[in-house]
C-alpha positions in Angstrom: -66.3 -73.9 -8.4 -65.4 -69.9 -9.3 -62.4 -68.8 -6.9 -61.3 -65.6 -6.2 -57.8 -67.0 -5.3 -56.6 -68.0 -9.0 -57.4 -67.1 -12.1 -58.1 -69.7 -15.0 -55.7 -69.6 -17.6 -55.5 -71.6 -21.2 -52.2 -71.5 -22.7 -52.7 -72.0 -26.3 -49.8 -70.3 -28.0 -47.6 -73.4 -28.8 -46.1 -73.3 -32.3 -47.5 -76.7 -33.4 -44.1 -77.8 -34.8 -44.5 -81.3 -34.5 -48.8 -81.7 -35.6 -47.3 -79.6 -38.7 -50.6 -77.4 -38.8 -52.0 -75.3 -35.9 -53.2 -78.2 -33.6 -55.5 -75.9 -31.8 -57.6 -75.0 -35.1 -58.3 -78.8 -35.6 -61.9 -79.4 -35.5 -63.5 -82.1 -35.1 -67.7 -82.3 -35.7 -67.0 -78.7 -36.1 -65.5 -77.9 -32.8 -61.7 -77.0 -32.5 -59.9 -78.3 -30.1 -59.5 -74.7 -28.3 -63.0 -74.6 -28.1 -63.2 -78.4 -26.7 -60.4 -77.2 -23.9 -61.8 -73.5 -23.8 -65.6 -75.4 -22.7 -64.0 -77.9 -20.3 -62.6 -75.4 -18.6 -65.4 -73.6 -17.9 -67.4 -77.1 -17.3 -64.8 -77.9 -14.7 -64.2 -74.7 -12.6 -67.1 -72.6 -13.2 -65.5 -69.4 -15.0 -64.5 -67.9 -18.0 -60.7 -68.8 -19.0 -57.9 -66.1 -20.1 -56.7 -67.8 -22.9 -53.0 -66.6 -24.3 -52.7 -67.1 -28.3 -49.8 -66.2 -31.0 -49.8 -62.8 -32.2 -50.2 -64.5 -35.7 -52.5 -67.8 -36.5 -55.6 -68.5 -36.5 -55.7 -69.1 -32.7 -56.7 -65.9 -31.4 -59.2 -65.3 -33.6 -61.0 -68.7 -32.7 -60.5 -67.6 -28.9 -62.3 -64.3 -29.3 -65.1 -66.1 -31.1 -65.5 -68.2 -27.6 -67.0 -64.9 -25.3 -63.3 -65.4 -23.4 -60.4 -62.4 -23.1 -57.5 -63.4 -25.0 -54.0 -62.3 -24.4 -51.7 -62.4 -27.4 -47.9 -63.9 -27.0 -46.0 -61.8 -29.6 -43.0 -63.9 -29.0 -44.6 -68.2 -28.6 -41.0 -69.2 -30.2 -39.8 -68.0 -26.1 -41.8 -70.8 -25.0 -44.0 -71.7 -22.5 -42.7 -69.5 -19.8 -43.7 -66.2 -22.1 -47.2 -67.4 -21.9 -46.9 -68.1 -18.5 -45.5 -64.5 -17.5 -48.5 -62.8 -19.7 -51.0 -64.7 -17.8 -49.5 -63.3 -14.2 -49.5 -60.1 -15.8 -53.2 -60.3 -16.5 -54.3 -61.8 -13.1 -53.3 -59.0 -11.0 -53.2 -60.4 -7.5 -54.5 -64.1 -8.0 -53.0 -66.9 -8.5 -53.6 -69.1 -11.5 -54.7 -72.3 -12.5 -52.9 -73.2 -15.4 -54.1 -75.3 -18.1 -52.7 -76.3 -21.5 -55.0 -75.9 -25.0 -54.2 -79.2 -26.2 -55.3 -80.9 -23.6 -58.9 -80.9 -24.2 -59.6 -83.6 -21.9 -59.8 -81.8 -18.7 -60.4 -83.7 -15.6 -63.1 -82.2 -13.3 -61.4 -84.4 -10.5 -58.0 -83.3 -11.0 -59.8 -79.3 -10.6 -62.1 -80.4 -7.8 -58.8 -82.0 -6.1 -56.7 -79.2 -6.6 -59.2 -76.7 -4.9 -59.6 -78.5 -2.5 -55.8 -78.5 -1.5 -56.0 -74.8 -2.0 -58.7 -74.4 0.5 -57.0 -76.9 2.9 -53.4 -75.7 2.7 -53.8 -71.9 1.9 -50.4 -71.4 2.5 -49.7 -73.6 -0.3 -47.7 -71.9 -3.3 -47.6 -74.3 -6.0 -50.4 -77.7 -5.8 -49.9 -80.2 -9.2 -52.6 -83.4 -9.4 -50.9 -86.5 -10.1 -52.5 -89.4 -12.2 -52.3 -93.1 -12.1 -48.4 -94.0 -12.5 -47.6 -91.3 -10.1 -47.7 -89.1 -13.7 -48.0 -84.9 -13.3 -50.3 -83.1 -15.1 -52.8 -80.4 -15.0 -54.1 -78.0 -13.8 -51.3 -76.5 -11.8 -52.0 -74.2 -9.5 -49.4 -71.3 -9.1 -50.0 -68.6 -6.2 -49.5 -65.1 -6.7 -46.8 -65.7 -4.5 -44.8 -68.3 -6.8 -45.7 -66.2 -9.5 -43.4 -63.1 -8.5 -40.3 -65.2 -10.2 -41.8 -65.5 -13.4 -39.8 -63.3 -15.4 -36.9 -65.6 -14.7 -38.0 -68.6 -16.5 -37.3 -69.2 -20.3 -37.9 -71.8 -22.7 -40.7 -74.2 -21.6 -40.2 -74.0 -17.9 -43.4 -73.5 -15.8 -44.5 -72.9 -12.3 -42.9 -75.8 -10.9 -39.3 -74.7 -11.8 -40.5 -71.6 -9.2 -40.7 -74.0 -6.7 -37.8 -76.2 -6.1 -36.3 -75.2 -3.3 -39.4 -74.1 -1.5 -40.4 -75.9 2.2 -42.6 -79.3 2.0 -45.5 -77.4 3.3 -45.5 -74.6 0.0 -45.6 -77.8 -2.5 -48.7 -80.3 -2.6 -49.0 -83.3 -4.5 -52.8 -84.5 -5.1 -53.0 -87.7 -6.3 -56.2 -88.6 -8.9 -56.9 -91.6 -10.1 -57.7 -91.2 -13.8 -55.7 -91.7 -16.4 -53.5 -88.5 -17.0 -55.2 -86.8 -20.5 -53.5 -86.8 -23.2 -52.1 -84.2 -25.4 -52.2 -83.3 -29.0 -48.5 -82.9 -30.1 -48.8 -85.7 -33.7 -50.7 -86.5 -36.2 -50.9 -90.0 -34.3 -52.4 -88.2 -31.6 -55.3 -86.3 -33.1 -56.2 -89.4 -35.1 -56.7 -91.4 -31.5 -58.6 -88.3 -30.2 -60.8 -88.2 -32.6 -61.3 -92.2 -32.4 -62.1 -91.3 -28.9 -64.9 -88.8 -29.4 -66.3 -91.4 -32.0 -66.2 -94.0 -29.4 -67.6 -91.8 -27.3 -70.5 -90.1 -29.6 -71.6 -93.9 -31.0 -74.5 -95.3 -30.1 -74.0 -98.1 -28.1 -76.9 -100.5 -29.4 -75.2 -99.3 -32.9 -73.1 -102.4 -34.6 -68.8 -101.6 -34.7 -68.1 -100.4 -38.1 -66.0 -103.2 -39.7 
């Protein structure tokens, strides 16, 4: 579902601290976990991510190996909100839909719901999915409008610290029901994602390994 109203946008220059390696070089079968998020993305909403990387690491590298424009964070110790100003920088007048690179487990319903609340409410400046357990996630759609206060935010404050403050009818709730994806922060955390994709890659008539 391509939109001219937003502009997809990976954020992938986290600083890893608690995975104690670059999380978003993990591979798994031979496929990073950028490139997992970097192809769900496209799956889910029909276009090419920007992805924003650290200046050093391998993760810009790995993004310009996936045919996507990369935009490098020469200062990822700022936080989220550095990413997040980069990315409005780069999407001129659009909006964007803001996903996370460790989150490789996008859900198409949680895009599909989200567009859909953009092309209902158009007026709409900020639209988050919510998961079973009334839990927020992503993607986040931030309109260009929102977007004009981005320079103000520091640390790891993102487009929904724009919007407090903002009339009921600029702020949607979607609700999905899925379980909200998980991240990849730990160790404990890769291991279970990568139990996942076994799960998910066995063959069912195949015995459990004991």
């Amino acid at each position: 579902m391509p939109s001219a109203e937003w502009l997809p946008v990976v954020l992938a220059a986290g600083l890893s601290r608690r995975m104690g390696a670059p999380k978003l070089a993990l591979a798994h079968d031979g496929v990073s976990v950028l490139a997992a998020s970097v192809d769900a993305v496209r799956r889910a909403t029909g276009q090419a991510p920007l992805v924003v990387a650290p200046a050093a690491g391998p993760v810009f590298a790995l993004a310009s190996h996936l045919g996507v424009v990369a935009a490098l964070n020469p200062a990822p110790e700022r936080g989220l909100s550095a990413s997040l100003a980069i990315a409005a920088r780069a999407a001129g007048r659009r909006g964007l839909l803001v996903f996370l690179g460790d989150e490789p487990e996008v859900s198409g319903a949680a895009v599909a719901a989200v567009a859909a609340t953009v092309a209902r409410w158009p007026e709409a400046q900020l639209v988050v999915p919510r998961f079973r357990g009334d839990v927020p996630g992503h993607p986040v759609y931030a309109a260009r409008s929102l977007l004009a206060g981005v320079d103000r935010l520091r640390g790891d404050r993102g487009a929904r610290a724009l919007a407090v403050g903002l009339p009921p009818n600029r702020v949607h709730a979607v609700a999905v029901d899925e379980v909200p994806p998980g991240d990849l922060d730990t160790p404990e955390d890769w291991e279970r994602f990568q139990q996942q994709r076994l799960g998910a890659e066995r063959d069912p008539s195949e015995p459990e390994p004991s």
